[in-house]
C-alpha positions in Angstrom: -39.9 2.8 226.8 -42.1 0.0 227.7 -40.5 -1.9 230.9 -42.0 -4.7 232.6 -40.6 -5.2 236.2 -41.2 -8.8 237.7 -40.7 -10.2 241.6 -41.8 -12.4 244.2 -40.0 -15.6 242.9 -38.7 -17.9 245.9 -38.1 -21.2 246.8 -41.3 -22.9 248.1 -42.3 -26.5 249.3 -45.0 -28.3 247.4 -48.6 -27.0 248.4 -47.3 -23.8 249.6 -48.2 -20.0 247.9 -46.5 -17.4 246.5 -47.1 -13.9 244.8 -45.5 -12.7 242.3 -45.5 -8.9 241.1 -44.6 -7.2 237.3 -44.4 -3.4 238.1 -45.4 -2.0 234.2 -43.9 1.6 233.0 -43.7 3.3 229.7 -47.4 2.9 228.1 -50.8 3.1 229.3 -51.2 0.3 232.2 -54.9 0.6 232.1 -55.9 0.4 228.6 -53.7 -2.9 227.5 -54.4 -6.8 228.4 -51.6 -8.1 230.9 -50.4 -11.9 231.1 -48.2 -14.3 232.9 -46.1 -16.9 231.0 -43.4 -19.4 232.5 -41.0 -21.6 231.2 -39.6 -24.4 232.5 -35.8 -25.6 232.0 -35.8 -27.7 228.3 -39.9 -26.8 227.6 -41.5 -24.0 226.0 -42.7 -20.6 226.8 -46.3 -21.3 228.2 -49.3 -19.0 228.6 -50.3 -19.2 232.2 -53.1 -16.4 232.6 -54.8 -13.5 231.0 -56.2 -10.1 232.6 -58.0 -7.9 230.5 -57.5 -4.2 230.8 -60.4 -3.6 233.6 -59.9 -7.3 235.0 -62.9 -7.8 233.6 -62.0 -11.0 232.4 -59.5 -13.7 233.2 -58.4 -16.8 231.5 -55.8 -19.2 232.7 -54.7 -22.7 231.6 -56.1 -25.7 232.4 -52.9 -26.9 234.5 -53.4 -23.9 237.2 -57.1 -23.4 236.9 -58.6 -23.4 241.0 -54.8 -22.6 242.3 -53.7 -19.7 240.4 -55.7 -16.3 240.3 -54.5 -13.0 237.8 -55.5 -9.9 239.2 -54.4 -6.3 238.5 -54.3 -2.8 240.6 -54.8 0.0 237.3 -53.9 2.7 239.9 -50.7 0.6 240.8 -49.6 -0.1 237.1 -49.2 -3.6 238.4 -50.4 -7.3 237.1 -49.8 -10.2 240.2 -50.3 -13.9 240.0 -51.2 -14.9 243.3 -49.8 -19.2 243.3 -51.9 -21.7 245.7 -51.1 -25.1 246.4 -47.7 -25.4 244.7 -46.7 -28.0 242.6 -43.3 -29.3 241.8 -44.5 -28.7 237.9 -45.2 -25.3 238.4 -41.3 -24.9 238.9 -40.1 -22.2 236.0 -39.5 -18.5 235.4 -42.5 -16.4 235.5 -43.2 -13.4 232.7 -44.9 -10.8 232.8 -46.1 -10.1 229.6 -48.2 -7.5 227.0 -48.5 -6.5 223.4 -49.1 -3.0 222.2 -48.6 -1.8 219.0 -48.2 -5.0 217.3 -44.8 -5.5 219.3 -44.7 -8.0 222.3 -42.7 -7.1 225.3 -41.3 -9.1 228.3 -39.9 -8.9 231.9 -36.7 -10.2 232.9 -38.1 -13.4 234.4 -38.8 -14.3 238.5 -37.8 -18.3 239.4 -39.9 -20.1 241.0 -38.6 -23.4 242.5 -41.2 -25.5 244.1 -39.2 -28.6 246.0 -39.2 -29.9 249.6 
């Protein structure tokens, strides 16, 4: 079965970096579209960035555009979101995220807290 595996969440101050990981299993890494959401306590689920299946192409929102990059290692069955220059907003729980077969699936969540 399709599991999405995420890590890398931390406590971090304001303009500092983190990486997160999802570690995919069950379908075929290489040949699906990969994304990050996050939701912060009382908002919505967000879309955060996009990955194609050869990285071809990114997208991200316009609130981490310039700090956030969305990369992917095919051979490693693995999506990361590499965080720069931290903001106290960007405090939530990452997904990983993909949809295959008309079904969407999800991680368990990482937290990321952003405060000095």
């Amino acid at each position: 079965q399709v599991q999405l595996v995420e890590s890398g969440g931390d406590l971090v101050q304001p303009g500092g970096s983190l990486r997160l990981s999802c570690a995919a299993s069950g379908f075929t890494f290489s040949s699906y579209t990969m994304s990050w959401y996050r939701q912060a306590p009382g908002k919505e689920r967000e879309l955060v960035a996009t990955i194609t299946s050869t990285g071809g192409t990114t997208n991200y929102a316009d609130s981490v555009k310039g700090r956030f990059t969305i990369s992917r290692d095919n051979a490693k069955n693995t999506v990361y979101l590499q965080m720069n220059s931290l903001k106290p907003e960007d405090m939530a729980v990452y997904y990983c995220n993909v949809r295959r077969l008309s079904r969407t699936y999800w991680g368990q969540g990482t937290q990321v807290t952003v405060s000095s």
